[in-house]
C-alpha positions as CSV (number, residue, x, y, z in Angstrom):
1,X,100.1,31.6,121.0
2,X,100.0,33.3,117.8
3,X,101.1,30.4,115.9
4,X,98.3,28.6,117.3
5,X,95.8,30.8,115.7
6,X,97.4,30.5,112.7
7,X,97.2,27.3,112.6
8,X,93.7,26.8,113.9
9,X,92.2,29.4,111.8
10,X,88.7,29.4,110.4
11,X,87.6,27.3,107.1
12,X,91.4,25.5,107.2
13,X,89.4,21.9,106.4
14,X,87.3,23.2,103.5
15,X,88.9,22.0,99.7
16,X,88.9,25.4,98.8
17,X,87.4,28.5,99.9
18,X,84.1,29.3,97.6
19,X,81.7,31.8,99.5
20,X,79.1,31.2,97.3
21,X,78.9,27.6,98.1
22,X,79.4,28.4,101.5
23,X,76.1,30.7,101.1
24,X,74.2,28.3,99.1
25,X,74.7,25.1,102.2
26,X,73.2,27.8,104.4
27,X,70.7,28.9,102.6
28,X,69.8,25.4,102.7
29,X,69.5,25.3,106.6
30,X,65.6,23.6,107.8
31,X,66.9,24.4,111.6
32,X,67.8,27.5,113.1
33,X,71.7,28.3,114.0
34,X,73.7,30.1,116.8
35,X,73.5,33.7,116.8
36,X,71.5,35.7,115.2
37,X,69.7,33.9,112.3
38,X,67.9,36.6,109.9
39,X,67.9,36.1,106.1
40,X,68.7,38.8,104.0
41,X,66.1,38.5,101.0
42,X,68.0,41.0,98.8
43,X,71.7,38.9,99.6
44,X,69.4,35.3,99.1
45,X,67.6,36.7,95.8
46,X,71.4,37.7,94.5
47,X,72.6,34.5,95.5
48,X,70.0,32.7,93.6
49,X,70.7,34.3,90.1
50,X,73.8,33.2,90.6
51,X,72.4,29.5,89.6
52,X,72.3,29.5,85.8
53,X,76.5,30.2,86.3
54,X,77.3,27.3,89.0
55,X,74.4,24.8,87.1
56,X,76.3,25.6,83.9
57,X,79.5,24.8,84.9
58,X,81.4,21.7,86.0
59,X,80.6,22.0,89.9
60,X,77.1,21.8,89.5
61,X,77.1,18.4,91.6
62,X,78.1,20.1,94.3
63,X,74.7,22.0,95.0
64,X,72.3,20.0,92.9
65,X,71.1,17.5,95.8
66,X,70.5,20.8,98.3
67,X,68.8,22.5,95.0
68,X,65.2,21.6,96.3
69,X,65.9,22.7,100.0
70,X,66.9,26.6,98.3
71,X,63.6,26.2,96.1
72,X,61.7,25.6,99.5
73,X,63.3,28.5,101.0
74,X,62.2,30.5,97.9
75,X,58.7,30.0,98.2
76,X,58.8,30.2,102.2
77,X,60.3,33.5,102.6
78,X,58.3,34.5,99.4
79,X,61.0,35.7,97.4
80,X,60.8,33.3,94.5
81,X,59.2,35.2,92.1
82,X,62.1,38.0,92.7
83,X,64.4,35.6,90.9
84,X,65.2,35.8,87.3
85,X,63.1,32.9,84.9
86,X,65.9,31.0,84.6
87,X,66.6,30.8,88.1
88,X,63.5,29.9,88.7
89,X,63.2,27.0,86.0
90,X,66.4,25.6,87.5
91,X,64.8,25.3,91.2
92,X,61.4,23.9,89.8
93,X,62.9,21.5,87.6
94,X,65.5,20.2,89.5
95,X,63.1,19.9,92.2
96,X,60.1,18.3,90.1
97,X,63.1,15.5,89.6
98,X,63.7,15.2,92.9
99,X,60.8,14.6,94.3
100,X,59.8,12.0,91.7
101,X,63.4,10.0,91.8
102,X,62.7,10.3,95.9
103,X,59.3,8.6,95.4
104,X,60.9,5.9,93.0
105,X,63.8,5.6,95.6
106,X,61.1,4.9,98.4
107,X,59.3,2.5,96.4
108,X,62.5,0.3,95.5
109,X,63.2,0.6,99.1
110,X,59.8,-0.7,100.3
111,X,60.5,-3.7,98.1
112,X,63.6,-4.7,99.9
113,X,62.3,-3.6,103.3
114,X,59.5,-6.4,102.4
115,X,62.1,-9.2,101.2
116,X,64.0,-8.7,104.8
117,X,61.2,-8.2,106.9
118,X,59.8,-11.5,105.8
119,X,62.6,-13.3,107.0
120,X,62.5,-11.5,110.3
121,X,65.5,-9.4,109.5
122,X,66.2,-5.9,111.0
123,X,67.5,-3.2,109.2
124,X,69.7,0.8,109.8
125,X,68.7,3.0,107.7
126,X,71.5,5.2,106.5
127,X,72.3,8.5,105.4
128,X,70.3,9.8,102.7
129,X,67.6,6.7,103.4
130,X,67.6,7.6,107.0
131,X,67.4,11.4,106.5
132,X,63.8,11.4,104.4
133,X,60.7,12.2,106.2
134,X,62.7,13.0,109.3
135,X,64.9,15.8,108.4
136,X,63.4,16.7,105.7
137,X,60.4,16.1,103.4
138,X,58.9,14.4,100.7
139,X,58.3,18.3,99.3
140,X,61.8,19.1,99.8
141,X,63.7,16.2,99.6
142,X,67.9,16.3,100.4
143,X,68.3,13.8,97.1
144,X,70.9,11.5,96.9
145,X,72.2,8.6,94.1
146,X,72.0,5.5,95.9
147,X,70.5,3.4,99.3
148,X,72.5,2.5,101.8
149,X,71.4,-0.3,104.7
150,X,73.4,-1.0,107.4
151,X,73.0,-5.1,108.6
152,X,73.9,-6.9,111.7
153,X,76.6,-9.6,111.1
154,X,74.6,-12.4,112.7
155,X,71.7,-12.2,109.5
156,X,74.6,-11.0,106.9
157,X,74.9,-13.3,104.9
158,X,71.3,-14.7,104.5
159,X,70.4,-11.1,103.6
160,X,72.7,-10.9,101.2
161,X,71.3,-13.8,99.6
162,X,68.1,-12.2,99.6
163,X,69.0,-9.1,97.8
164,X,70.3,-11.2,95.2
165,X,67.3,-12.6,94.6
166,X,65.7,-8.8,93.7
167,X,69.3,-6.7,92.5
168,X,72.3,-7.6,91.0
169,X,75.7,-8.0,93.2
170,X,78.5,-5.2,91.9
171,X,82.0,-6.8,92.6
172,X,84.8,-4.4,93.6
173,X,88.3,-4.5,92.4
174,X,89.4,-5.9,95.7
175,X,86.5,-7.1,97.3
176,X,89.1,-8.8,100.2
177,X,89.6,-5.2,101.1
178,X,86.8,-2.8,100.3
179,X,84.1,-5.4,99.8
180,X,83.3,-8.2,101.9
181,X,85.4,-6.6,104.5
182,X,82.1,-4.4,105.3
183,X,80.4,-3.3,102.1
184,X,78.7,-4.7,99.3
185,X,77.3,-3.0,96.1
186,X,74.2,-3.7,94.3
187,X,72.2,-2.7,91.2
188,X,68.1,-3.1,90.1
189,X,67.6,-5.5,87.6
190,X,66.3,-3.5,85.5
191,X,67.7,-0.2,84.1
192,X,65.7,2.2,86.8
193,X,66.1,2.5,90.1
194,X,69.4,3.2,93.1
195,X,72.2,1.3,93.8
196,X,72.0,-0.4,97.7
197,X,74.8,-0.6,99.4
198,X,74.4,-2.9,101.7
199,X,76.7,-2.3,104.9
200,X,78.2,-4.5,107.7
201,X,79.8,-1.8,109.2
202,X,79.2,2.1,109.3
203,X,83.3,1.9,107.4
204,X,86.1,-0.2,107.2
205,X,86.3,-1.9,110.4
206,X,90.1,-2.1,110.2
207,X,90.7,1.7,110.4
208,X,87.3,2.5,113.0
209,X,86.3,0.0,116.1
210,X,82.5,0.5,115.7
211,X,80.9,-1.3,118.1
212,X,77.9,-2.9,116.3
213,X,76.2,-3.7,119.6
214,X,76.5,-0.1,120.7
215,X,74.7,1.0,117.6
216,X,71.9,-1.3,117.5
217,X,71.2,-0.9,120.7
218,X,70.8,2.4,120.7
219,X,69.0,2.7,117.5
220,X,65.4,3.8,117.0
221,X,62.2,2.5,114.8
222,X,62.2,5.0,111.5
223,X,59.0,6.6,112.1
224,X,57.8,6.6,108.5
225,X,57.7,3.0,107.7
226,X,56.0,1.4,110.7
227,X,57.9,-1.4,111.0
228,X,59.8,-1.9,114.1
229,X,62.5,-3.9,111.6
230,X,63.5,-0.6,110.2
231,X,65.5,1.6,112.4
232,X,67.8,4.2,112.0
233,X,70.6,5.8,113.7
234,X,71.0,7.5,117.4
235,X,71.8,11.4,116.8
236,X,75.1,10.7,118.4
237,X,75.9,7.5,116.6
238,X,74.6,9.4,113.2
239,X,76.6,12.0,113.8
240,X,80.1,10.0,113.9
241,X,78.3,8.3,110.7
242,X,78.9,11.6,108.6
243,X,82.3,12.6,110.0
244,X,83.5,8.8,109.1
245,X,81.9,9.5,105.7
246,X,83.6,13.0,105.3
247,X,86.9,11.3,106.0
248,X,86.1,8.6,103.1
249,X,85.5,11.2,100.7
250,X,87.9,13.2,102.4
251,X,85.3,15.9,101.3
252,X,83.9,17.4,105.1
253,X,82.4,20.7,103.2
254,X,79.5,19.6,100.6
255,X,75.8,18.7,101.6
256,X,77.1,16.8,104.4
257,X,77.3,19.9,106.3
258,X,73.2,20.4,105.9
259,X,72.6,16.7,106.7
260,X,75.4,17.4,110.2
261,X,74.0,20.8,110.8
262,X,70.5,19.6,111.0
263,X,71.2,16.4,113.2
264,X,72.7,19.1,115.6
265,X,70.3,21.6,115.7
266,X,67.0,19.5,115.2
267,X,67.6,15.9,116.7
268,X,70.1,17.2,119.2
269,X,73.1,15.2,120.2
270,X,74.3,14.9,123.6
271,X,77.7,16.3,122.2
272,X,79.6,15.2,125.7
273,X,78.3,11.9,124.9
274,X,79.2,11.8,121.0
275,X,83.2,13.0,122.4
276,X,83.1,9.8,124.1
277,X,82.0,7.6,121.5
278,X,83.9,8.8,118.6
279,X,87.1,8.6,121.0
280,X,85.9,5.0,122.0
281,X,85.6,4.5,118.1
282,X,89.2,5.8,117.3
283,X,87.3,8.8,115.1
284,X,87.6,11.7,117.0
285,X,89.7,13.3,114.5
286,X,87.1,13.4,111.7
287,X,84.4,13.9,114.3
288,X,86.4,17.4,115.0
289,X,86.8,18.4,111.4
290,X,83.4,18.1,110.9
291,X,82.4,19.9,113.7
292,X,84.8,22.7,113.3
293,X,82.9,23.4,109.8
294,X,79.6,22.8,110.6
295,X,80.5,25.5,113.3
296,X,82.3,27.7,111.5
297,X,80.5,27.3,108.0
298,X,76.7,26.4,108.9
299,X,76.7,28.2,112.3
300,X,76.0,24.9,114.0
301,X,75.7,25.5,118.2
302,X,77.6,23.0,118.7
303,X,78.3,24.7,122.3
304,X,74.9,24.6,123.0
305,X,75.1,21.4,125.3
306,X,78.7,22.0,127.2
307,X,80.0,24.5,129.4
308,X,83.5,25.0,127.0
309,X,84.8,25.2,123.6
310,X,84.4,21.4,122.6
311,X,86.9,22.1,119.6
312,X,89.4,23.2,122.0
313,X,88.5,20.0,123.8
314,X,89.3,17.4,120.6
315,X,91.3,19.4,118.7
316,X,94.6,17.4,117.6
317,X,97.9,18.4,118.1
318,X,99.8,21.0,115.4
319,X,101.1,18.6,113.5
320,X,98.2,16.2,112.9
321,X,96.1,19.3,112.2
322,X,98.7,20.7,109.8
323,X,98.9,17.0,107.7
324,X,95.0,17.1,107.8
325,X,94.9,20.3,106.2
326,X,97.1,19.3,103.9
327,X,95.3,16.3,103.0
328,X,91.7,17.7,102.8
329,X,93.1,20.2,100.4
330,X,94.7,18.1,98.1
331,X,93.2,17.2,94.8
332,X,94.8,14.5,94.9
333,X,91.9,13.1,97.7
334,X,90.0,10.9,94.8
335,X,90.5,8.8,92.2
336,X,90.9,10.8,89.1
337,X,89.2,10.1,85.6
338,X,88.7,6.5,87.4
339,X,92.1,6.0,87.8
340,X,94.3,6.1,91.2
341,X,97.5,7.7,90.3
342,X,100.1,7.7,93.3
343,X,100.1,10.4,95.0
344,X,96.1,9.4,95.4
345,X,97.8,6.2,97.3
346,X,100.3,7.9,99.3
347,X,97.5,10.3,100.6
348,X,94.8,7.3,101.2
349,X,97.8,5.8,103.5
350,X,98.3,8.8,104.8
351,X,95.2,9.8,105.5
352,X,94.5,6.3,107.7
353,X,96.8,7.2,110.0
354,X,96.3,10.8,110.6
355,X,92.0,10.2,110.9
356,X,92.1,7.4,112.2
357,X,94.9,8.0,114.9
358,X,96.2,4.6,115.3
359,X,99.6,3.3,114.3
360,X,98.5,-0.8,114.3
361,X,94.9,-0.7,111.6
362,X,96.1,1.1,108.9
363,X,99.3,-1.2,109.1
364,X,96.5,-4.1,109.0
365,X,94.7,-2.6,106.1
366,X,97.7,-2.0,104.0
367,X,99.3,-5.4,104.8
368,X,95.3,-7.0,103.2
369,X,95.9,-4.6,100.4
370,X,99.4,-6.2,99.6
371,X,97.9,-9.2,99.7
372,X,94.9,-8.8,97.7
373,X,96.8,-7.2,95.3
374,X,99.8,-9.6,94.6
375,X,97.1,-12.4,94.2
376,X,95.3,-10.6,91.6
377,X,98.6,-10.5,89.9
378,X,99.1,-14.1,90.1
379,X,95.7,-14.7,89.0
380,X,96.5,-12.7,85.6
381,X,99.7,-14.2,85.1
């Protein structure tokens, strides 16, 4: 029994163990939490001035697209002018930017909405896209880099002629096995503006069995558009979409956690029901490491909707959990300075077949890897 604790223990799946950060994604919260949820001004003013340090230094990614949530929360619980000038520059002018690349990013997007909706094409909003004007604001925007449009198969290929026609295509390294496959990258035209990835699947359908059907049928019209062609995710089926992600960036504690911890407490999952899908989908492993943080780290009540402990319910065995640990804390879980070295690729192979939990995919990913990548070499020969 006691080895069990130890092995479960609290804030195992986080990269490393930063408080501060930890304080800043909940500071960030919109939605209430489990427990008791009373801000300490004094703690949050502190926290705050702690800014200039983490915008200075090398990290600063890490809390700049949450930066305009904190600035919110300033000027709600009226403790903004409390914080040091430079503080306070930092939150207006990172916000000021966000809002404006937001607006920009909603503009571009309204142009390819029009392109697809003329041809009768429906569209997922995803992620960050999805996430505007529902979770949060246009005043307080969660920013992100790019736009991301999930596509049904049966109208894939004639919309991907049609962004052509407005963006330029981006071709991967292997596109047999991270582009076509499911994803494909675009640029504007011109200098300004996001990149669109434009999505067949939610991730690579080789490690995940997504059910496309599933997740158009159950998706709804995105209420700020008015356009029943635009849609976005079901809590439940958005919810697997950020564990999924977490596991891609084998990253599940950054601002994913306020995107996860507000789908939970504001659109409210039937978490029973999400169990079953992710386990239908083959991603219940990544579905319980994000949960465990967005419970342990954002306060999350994810126990609001079950009678039990649903981590107990899905956690994986000790030996799973102990490789996942293991990999999430690696930095060896990215490329690094654009280049893969190997024990990047042992952990990527690795990684498929602890999240994913299957034994036959990753085999079928790696074997299209092999052969994408031997081709390549007879091509430059």
């Amino acid at each position: 029994m006691i080895k069990m604790l130890i092995n479960y223990s609290s804030l195992n799946l986080v990269k490393e163990h930063n408080e501060t950060y930890f304080e800043l994604l909940r500071l960030a919260r919109i939605s209430g939490c489990s427990g008791n949820h009373v801000i300490d001004l004094s703690a949050a003013t502190t926290l705050l001035n702690k800014l200039p340090l983490l915008h200075n230094g090398r990290k600063q990614k890490e809390h700049k697209r949450i930066i305009p949530l904190l600035n919110d929360k300033a000027h709600k619980l009226a403790f903004f002018k409390a914080l040091s000038a430079e503080s306070q520059k930092i939150l207006t002018t990172i916000t000021q930017q966000g809002i404006v690349t937001e607006l920009a990013r909603k503009r571009q997007l309204n142009n390819i909405i029009a392109v697809l909706s003329a041809h009768n094409i429906p569209i997922v909003l995803l992620k960050g896209a999805a996430f505007a004007d529902v979770l949060y604001s246009a005043k307080a925007p969660r920013t992100s880099n790019d736009l991301d449009i999930l596509i049904q198969q049966k109208h894939w290929h004639q919309a991907v002629s049609l962004i052509k026609t407005i963006m330029n295509y981006t071709e991967k390294s292997q596109p047999d096995v991270f582009g076509d496959l499911y994803e494909l990258s675009f640029i504007p035209k011109g200098k300004m503006g996001a990149a669109l990835d434009l999505h067949a699947s939610l991730i690579n359908p080789l490690l995940f069995k997504i059910s496309e059907e599933q997740l158009w049928g159950n998706s709804v019209e995105h209420p700020s558009f008015n356009n029943k062609l635009v849609r976005m995710l079901s809590p439940e089926h958005a919810l697997i979409h950020q564990a999924v992600h977490a596991y891609k960036d084998m990253d599940f504690c950054k601002y994913n956690l306020v995107d996860s911890h507000e789908i939970i407490m504001a659109q409210q999952p039937d978490i029973r029901k999400t169990i079953v899908i992710a386990k239908e989908w083959g991603a219940i492993i990544p579905l319980f490491a994000l949960l465990k943080n967005c419970s342990e780290v954002m306060g999350s009540d994810i126990e609001n909707y079950i009678d039990s402990d649903v981590l107990k319910q899905i956690e994986p065995n000790p030996v799973i959990y102990k490789v996942m640990v293991k990999l999430v804390k690696s930095r060896f879980t990215q490329p690094i300075a654009n280049k893969k070295p190997f024990r990047y690729r042992v952990n990527q192979v690795i990684g498929q077949f602890v999240f994913s939990g299957s034994v036959v995919r990753p085999l079928a990913l790696q074997w299209l890897y092999v052969k994408s990548a031997l081709r390549q070499r007879f091509i430059n020969k």
